[in-house]
mmCIF entry with sequence, helices, sheets and N, C-alpha, C, O atoms, coordinates in Angstrom:
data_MODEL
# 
_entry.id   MODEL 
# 
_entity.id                         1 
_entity.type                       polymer 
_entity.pdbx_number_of_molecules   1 
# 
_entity_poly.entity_id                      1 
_entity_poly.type                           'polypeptide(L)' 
_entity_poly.nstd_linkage                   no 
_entity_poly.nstd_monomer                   no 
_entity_poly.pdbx_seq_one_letter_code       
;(UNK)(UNK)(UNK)(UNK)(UNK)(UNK)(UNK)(UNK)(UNK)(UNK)(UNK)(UNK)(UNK)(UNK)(UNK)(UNK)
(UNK)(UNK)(UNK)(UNK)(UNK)(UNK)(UNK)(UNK)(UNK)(UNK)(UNK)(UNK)(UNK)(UNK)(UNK)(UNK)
(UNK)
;
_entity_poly.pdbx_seq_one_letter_code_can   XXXXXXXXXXXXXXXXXXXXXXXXXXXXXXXXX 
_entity_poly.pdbx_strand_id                 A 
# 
loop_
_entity_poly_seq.entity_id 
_entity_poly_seq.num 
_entity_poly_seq.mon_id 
_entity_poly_seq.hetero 
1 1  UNK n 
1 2  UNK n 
1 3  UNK n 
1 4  UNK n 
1 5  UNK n 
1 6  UNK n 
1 7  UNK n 
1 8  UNK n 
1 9  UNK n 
1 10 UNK n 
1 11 UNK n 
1 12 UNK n 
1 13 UNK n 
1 14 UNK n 
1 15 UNK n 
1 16 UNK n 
1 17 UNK n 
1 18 UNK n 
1 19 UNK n 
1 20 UNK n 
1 21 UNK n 
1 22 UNK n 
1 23 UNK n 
1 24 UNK n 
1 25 UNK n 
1 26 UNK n 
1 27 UNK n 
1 28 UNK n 
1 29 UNK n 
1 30 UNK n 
1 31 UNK n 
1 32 UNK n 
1 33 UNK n 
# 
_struct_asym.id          A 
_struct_asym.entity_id   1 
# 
_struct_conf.conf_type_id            HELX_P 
_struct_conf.id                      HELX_P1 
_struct_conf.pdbx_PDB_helix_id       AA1 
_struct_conf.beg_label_comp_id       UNK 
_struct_conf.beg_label_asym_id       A 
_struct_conf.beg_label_seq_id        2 
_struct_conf.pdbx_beg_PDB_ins_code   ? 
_struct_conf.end_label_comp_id       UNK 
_struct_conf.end_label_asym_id       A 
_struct_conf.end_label_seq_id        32 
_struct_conf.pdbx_end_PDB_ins_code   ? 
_struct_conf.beg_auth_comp_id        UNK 
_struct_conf.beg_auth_asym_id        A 
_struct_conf.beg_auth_seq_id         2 
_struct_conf.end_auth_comp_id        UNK 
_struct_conf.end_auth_asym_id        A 
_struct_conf.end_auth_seq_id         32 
_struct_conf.pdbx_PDB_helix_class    1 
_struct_conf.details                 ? 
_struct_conf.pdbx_PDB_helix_length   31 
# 
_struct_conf_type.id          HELX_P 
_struct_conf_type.criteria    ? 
_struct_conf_type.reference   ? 
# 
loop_
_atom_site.group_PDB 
_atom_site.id 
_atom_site.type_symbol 
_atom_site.label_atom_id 
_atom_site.label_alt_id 
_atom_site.label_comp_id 
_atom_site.label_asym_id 
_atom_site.label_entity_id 
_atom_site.label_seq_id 
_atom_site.pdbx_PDB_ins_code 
_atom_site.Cartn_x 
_atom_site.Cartn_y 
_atom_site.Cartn_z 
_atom_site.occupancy 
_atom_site.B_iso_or_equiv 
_atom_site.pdbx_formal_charge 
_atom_site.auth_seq_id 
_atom_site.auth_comp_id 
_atom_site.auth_asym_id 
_atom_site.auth_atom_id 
_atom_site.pdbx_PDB_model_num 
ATOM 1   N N  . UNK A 1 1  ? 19.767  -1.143 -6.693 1.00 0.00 ? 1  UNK A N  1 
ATOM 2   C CA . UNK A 1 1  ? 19.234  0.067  -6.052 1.00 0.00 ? 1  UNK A CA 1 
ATOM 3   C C  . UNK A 1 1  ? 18.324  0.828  -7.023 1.00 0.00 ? 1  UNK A C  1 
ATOM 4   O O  . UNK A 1 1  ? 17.378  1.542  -6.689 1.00 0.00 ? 1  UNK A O  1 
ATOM 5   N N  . UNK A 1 2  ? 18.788  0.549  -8.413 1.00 0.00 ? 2  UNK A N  1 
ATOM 6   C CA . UNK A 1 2  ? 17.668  1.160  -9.421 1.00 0.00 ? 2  UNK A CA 1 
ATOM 7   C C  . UNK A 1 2  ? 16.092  0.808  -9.055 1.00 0.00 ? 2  UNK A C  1 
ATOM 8   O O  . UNK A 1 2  ? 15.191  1.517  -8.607 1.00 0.00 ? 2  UNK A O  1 
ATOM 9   N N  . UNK A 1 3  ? 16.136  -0.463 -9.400 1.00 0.00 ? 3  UNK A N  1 
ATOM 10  C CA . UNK A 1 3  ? 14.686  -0.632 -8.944 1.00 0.00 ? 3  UNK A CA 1 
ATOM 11  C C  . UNK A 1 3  ? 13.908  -0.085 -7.736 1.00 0.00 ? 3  UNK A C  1 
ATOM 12  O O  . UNK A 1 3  ? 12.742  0.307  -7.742 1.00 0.00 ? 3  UNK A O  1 
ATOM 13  N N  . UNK A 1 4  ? 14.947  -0.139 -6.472 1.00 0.00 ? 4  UNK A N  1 
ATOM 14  C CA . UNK A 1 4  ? 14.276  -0.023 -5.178 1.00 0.00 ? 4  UNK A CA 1 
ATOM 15  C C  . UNK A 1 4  ? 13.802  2.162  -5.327 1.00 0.00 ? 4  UNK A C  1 
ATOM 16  O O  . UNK A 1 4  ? 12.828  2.863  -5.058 1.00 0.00 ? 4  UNK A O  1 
ATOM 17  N N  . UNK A 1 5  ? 14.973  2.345  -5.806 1.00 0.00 ? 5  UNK A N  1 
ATOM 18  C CA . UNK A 1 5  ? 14.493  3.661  -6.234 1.00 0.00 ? 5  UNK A CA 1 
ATOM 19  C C  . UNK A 1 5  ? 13.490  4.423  -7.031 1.00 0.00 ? 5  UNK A C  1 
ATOM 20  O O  . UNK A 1 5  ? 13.022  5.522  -6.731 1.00 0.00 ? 5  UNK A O  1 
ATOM 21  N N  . UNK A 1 6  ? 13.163  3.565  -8.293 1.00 0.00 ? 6  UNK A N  1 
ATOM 22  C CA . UNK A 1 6  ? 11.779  3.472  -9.177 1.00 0.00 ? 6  UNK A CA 1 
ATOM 23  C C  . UNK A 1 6  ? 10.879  3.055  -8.305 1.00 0.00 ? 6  UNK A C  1 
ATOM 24  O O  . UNK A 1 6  ? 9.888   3.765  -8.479 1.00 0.00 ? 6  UNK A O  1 
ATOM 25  N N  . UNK A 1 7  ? 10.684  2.306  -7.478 1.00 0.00 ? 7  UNK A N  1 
ATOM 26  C CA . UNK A 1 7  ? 9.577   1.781  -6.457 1.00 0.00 ? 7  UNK A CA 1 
ATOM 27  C C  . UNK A 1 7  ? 9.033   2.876  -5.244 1.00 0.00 ? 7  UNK A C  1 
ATOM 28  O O  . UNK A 1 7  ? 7.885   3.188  -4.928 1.00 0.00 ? 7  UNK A O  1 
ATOM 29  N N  . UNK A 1 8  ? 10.459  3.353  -4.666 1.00 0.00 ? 8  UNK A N  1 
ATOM 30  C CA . UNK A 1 8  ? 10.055  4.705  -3.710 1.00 0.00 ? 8  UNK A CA 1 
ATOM 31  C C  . UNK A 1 8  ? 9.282   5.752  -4.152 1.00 0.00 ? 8  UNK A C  1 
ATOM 32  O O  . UNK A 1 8  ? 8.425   6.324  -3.478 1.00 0.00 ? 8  UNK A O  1 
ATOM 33  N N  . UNK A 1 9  ? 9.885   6.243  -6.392 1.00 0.00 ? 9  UNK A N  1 
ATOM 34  C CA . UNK A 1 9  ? 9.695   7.554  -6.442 1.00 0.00 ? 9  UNK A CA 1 
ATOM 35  C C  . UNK A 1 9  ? 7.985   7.039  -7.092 1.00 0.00 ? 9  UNK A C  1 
ATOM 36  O O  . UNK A 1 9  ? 7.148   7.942  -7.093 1.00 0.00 ? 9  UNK A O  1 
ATOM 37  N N  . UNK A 1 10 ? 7.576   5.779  -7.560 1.00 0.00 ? 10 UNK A N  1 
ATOM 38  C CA . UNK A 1 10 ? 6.033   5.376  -7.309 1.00 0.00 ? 10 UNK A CA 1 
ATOM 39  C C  . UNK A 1 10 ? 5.185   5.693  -6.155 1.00 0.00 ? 10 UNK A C  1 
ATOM 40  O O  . UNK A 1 10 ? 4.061   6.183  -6.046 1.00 0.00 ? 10 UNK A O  1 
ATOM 41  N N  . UNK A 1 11 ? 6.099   5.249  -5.295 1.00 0.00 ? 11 UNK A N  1 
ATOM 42  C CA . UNK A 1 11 ? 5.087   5.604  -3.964 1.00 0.00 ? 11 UNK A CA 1 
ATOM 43  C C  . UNK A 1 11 ? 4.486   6.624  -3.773 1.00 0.00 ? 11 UNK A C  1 
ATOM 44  O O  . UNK A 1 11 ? 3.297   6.882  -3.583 1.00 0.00 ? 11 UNK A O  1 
ATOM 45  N N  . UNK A 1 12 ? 6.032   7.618  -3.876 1.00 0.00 ? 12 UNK A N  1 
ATOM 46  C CA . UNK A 1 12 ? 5.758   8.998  -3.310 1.00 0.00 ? 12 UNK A CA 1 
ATOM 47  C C  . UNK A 1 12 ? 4.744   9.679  -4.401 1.00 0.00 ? 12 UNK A C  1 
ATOM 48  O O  . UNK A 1 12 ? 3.990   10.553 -3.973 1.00 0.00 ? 12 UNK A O  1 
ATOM 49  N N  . UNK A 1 13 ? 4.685   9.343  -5.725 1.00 0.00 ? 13 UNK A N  1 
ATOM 50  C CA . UNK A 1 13 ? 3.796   9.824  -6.556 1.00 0.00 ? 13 UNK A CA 1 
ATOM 51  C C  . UNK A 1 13 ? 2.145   9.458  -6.004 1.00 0.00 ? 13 UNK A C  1 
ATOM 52  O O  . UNK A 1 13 ? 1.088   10.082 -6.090 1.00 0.00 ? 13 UNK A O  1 
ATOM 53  N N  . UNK A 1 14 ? 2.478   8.287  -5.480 1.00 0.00 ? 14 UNK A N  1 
ATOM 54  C CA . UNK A 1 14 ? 1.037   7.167  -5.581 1.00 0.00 ? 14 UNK A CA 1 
ATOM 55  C C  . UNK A 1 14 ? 0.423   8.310  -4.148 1.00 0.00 ? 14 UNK A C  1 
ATOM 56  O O  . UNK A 1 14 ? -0.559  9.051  -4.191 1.00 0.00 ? 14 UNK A O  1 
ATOM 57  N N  . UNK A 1 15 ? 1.257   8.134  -3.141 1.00 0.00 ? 15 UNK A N  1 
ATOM 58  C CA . UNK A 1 15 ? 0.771   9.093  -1.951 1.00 0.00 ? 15 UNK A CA 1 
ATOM 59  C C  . UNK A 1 15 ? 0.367   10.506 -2.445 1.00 0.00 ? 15 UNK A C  1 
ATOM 60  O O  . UNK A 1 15 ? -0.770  10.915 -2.208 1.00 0.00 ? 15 UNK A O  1 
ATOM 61  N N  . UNK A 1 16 ? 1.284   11.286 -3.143 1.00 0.00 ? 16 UNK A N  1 
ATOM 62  C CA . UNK A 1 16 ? 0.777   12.580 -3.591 1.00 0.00 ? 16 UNK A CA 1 
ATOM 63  C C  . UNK A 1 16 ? -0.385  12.441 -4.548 1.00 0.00 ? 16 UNK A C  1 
ATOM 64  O O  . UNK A 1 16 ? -0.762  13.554 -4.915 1.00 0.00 ? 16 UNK A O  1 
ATOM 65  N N  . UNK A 1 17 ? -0.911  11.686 -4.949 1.00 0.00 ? 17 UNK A N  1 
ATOM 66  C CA . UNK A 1 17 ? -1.944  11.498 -6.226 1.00 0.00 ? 17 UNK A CA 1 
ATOM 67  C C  . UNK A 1 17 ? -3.207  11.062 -4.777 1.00 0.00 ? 17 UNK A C  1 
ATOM 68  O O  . UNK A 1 17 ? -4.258  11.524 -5.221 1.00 0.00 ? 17 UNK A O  1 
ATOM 69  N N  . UNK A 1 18 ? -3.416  10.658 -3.875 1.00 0.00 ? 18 UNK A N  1 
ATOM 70  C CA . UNK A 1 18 ? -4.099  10.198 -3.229 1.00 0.00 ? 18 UNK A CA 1 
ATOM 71  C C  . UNK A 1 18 ? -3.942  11.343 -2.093 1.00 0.00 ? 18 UNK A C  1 
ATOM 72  O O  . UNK A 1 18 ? -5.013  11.278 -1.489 1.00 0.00 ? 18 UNK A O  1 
ATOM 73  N N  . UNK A 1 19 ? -3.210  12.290 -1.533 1.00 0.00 ? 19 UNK A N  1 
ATOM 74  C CA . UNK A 1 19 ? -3.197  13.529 -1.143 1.00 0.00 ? 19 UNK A CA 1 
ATOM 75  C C  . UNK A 1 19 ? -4.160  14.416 -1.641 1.00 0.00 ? 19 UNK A C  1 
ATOM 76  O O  . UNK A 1 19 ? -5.152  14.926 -1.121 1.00 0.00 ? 19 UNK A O  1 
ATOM 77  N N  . UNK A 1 20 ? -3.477  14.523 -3.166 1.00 0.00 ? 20 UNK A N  1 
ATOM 78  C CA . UNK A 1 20 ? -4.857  15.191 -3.676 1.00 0.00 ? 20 UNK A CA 1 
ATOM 79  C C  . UNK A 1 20 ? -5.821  14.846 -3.958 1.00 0.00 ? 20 UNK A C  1 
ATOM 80  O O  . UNK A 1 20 ? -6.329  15.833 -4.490 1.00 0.00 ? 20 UNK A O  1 
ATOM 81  N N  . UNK A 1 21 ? -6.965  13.557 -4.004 1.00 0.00 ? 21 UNK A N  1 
ATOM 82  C CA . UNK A 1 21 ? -7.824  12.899 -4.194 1.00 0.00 ? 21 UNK A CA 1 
ATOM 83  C C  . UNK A 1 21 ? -8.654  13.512 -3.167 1.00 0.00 ? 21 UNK A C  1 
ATOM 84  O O  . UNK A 1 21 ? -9.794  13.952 -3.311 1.00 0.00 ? 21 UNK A O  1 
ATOM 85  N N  . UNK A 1 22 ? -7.740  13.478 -1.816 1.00 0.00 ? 22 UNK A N  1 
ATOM 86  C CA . UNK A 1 22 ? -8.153  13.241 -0.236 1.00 0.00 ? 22 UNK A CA 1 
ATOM 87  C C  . UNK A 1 22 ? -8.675  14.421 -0.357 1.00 0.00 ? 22 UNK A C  1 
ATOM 88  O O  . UNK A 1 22 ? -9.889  14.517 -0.173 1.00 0.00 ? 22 UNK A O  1 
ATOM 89  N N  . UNK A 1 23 ? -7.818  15.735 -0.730 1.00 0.00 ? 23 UNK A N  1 
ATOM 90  C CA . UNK A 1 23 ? -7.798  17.052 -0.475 1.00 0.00 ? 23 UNK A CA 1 
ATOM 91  C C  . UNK A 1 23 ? -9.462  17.566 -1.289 1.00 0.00 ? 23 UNK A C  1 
ATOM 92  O O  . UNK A 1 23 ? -10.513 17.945 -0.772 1.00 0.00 ? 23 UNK A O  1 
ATOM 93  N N  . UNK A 1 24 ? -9.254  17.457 -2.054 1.00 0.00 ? 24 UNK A N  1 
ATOM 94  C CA . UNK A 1 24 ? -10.008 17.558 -2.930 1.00 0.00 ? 24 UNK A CA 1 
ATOM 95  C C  . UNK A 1 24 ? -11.518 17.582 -2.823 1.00 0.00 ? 24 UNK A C  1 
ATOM 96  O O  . UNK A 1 24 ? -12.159 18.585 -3.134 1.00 0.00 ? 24 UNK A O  1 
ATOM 97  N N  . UNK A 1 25 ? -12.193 16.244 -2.290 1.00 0.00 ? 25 UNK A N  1 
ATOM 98  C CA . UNK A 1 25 ? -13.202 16.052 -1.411 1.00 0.00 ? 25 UNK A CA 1 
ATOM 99  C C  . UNK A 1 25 ? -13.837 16.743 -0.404 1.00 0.00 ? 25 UNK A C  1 
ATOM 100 O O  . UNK A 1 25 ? -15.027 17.036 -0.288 1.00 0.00 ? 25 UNK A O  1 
ATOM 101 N N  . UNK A 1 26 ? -12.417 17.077 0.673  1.00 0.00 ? 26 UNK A N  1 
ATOM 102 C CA . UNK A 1 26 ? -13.031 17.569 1.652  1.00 0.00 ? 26 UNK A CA 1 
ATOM 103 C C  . UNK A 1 26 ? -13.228 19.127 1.293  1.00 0.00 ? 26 UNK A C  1 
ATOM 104 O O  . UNK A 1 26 ? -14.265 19.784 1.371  1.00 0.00 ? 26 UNK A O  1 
ATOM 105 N N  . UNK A 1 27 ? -12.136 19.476 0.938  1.00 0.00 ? 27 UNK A N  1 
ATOM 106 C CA . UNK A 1 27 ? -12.795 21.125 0.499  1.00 0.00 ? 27 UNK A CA 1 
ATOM 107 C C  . UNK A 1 27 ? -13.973 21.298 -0.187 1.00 0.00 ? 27 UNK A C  1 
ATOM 108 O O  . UNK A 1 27 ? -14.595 22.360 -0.215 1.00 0.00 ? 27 UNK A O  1 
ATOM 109 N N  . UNK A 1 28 ? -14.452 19.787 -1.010 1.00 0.00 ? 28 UNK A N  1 
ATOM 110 C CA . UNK A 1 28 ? -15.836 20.428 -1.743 1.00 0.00 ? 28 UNK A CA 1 
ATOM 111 C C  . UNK A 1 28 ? -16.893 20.027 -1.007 1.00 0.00 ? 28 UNK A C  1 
ATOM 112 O O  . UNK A 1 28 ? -18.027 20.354 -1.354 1.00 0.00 ? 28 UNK A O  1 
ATOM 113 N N  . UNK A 1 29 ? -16.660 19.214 0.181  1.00 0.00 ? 29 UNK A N  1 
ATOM 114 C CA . UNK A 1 29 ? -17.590 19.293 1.196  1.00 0.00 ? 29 UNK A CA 1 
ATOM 115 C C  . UNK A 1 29 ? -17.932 20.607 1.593  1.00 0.00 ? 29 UNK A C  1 
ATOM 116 O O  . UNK A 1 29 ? -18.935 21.218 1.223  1.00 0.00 ? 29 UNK A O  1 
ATOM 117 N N  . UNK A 1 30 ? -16.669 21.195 2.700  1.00 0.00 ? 30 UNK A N  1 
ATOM 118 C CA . UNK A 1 30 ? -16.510 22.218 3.161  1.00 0.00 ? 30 UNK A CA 1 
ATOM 119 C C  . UNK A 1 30 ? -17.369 23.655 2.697  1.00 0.00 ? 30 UNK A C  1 
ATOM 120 O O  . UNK A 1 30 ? -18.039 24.512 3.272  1.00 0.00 ? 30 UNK A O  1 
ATOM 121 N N  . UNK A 1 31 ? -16.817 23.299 0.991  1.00 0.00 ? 31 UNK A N  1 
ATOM 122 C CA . UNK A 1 31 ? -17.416 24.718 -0.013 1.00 0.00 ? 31 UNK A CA 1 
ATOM 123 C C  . UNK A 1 31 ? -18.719 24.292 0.251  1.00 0.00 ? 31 UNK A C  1 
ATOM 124 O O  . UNK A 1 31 ? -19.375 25.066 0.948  1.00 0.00 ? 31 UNK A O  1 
ATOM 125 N N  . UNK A 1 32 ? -19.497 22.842 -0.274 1.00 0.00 ? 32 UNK A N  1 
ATOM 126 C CA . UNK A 1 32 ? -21.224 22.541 -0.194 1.00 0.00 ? 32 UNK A CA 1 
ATOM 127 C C  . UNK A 1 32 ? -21.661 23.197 0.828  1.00 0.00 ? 32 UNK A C  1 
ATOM 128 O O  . UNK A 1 32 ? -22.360 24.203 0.715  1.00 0.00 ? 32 UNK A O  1 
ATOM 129 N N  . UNK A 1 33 ? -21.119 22.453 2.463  1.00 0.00 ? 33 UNK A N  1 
ATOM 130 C CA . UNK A 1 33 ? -21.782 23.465 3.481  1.00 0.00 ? 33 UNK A CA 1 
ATOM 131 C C  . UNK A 1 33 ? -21.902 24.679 3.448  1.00 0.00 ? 33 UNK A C  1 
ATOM 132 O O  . UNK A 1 33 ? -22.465 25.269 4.370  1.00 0.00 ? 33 UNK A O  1 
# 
């Protein structure tokens, strides 16, 4: 279960790191317009 648990709390990092990637972009669209 160790591993499978090191693998989830990757994910959830990998998703939040790509959340803010996402986020990030569009607000500086948003701000350009």
């Amino acid at each position: 279960m160790s591993e499978f648990d090191n693998v989830q709390e990757a994910i959830l990092n990998m998703m939040g790191y790509w959340q803010r990637n996402l986020n990030f972009p569009n607000s500086y669209k948003s701000y350009n317009c």
